[in-house]
C-alpha positions in Angstrom: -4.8 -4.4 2.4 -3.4 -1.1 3.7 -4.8 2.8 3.4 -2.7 5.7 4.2 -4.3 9.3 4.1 -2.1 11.9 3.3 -3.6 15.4 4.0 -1.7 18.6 2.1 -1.9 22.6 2.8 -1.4 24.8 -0.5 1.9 26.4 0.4 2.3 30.1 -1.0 5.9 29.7 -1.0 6.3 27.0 -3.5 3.3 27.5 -5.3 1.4 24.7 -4.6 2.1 21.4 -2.6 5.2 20.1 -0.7 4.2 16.2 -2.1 7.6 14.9 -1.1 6.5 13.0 1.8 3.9 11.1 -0.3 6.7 10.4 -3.4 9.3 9.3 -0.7 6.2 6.7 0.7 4.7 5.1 -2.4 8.4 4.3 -3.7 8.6 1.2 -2.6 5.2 0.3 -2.8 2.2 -1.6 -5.3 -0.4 1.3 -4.8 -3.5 -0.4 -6.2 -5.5 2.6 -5.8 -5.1 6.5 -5.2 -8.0 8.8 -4.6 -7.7 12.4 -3.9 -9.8 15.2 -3.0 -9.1 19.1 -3.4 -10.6 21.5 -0.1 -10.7 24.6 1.5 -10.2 25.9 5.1 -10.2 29.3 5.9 -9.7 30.0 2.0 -6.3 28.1 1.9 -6.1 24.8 -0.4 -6.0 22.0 0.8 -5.2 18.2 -0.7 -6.0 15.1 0.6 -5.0 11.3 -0.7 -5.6 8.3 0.0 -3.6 5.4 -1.0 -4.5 1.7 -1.3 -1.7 -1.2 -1.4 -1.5 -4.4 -0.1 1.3 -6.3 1.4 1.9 -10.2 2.2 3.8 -12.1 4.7 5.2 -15.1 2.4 6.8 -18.0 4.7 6.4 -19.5 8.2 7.9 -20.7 11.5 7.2 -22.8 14.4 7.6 -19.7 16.6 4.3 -18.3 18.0 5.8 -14.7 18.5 6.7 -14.6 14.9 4.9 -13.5 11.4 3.2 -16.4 10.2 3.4 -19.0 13.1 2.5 -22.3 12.1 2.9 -25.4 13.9 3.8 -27.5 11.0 5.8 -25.4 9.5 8.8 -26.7 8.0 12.0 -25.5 8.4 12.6 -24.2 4.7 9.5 -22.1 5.2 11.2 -19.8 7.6 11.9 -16.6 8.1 8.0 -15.0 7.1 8.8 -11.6 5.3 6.4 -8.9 4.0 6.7 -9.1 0.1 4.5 -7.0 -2.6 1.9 -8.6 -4.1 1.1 -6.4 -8.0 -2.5 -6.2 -8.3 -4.2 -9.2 -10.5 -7.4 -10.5 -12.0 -9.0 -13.5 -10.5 -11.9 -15.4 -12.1 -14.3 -18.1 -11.3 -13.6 -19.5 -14.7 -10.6 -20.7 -16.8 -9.5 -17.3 -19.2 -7.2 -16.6 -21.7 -5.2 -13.4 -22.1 -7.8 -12.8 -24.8 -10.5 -12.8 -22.7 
């Protein structure tokens, strides 16, 4: 799991907050939570966020200075690459989507 804070001044300019840099992040990420918080200093706005997401490494390789090393891997495990993982429910018990 991952946080990012993203802090934001109140820009008289454009009225409000330049967000851009916190659209152009979460694009190509599962945010499985946002937070954010509204403050002053010195009477100017201010924004903060905080984002949540979570990343895996799927695969494995014989190579220690790699993602995933594992001695045994096999050779169809390799290369290890980051993927998303979309958030889930996990249960000690059996459910069904009724449930």
């Amino acid at each position: 799991m991952r946080v990012k804070l993203f802090t934001f001044r109140y820009s008289a300019t454009l009225g409000g907050f330049d967000e851009t840099p916190l659209a152009e992040f979460v694009r190509d990420k599962e945010v499985l939570a946002f937070r954010e918080h509204f403050f002053s200093v010195n009477e100017t706005p201010h924004l903060i966020c905080v984002l949540v997401w979570q990343d895996a490494v799927m695969g494995a390789q014989t190579d220690p200075s790699k993602l995933n090393f594992d001695p045994q891997a096999a050779s169809d495990e390799a290369p290890g690459h980051e993927v998303s993982v979309s958030a889930f429910f996990l249960s000690k018990y059996e459910m069904t989507q009724g449930q």
